[in-house]
C-alpha positions in Angstrom: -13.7 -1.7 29.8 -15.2 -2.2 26.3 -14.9 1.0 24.1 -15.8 -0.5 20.6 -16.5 -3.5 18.2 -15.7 -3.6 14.7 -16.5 -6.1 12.1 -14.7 -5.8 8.8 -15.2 -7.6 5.1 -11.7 -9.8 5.7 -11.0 -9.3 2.3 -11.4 -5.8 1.3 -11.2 -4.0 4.6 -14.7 -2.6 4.8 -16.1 -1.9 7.7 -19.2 -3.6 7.7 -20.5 -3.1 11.4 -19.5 -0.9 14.2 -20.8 -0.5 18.3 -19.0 2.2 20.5 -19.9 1.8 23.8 -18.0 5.0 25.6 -16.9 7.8 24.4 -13.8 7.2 22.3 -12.9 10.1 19.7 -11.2 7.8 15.9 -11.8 7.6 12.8 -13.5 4.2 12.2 -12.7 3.9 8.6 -9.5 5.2 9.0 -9.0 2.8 12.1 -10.4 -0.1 9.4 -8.0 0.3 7.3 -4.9 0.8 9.2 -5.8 -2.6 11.0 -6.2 -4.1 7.0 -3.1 -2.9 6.5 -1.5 -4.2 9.6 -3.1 -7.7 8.7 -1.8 -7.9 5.5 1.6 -6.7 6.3 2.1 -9.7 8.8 1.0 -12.1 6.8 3.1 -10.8 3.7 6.2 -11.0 5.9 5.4 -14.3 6.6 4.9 -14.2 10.5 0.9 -14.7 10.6 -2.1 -12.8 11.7 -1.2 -10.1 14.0 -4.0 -10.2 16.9 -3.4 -7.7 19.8 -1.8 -4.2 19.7 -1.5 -2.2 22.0 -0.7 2.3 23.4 -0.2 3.7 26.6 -4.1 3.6 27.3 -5.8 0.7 25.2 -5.2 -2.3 23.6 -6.6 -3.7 20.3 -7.4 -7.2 19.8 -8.5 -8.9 16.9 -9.6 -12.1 15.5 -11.0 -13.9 12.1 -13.2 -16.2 10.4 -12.8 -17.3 7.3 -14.9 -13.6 6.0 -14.6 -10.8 8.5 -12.5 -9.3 10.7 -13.5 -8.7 14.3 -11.9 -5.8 16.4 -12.2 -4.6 19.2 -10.8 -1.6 21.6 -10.5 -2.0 25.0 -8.5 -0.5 28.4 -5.2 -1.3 28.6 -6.1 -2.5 32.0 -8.6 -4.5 31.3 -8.7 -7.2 33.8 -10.0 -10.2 31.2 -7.4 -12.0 29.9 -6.7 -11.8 26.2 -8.4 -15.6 25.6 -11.2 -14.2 26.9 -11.7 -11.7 24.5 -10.8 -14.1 21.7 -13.1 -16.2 22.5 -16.3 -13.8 22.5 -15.1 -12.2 19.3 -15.1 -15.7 18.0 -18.5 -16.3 19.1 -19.0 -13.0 17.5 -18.1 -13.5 14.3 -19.8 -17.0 14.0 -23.2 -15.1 15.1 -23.0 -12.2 12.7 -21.5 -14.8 9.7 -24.9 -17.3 10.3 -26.9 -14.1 10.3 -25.8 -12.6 7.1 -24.9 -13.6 3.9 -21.3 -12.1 3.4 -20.7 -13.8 0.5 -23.8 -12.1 -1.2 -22.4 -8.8 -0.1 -23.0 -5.8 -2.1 -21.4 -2.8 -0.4 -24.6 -2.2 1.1 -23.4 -2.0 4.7 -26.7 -0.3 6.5 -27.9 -4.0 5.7 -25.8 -5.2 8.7 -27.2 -2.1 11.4 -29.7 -4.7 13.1 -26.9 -6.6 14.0 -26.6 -4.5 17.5 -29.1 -5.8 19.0 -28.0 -9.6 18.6 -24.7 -8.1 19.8 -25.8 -6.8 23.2 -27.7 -10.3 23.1 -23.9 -11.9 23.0 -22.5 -9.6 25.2 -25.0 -9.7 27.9 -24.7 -13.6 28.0 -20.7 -13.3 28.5 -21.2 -10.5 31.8 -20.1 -7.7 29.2 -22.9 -5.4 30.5 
């Protein structure tokens, strides 16, 4: 199950975009930065990107462009394998980067809010829904 999507400025860790779909009770800037800080802190130490985390109920996986940051939440028992999930939030980030300008970016994130619909777009071609 699919709780929540976020897309974050890869640099800065803003949270540029976010889509809950069931009822999951966070912080979402609070959950952008701790997963900025988790980024940086694996690549400082040398051992790469960190992409999948993981508590007794969920598990967090995440991937990148060259820009943004895409997260999501999911079920721990999800049945998709993690590839799967890659994969879409690959496809993901290519569709929101050709969409918008994120180099032009001016902290204005309600700029990014029609975003959702293209979104539900990507995730009803993948069988999300």
């Amino acid at each position: 199950m699919l709780y929540t999507i976020q897309i974050l400025l890869k640099e800065k860790g803003i949270l540029l975009f976010e889509e809950r779909f069931s009822k999951i009770d966070y912080n979402s800037k609070l959950f952008s930065g701790l997963l900025t800080a988790i980024q940086e802190f694996c690549i400082d130490i040398n051992i790469g990107e960190c992409n999948t985390f993981s508590s007794d109920k969920f598990k967090i996986i995440t991937t990148a462009t060259s820009r943004i940051v895409i997260a999501i939440i999911i079920a721990k028992s999800d049945p998709h394998i993690e590839e799967f999930w890659e994969s879409l939030l690959l496809d993901i980030g290519r569709k929101f980067e050709e969409t918008y300008e994120i180099s032009k970016f001016q902290g204005k994130v309600n700029e990014y809010d029609g975003f959702n619909q293209i979104l539900h777009e990507i995730l009803t071609e993948r069988e999300i829904f």
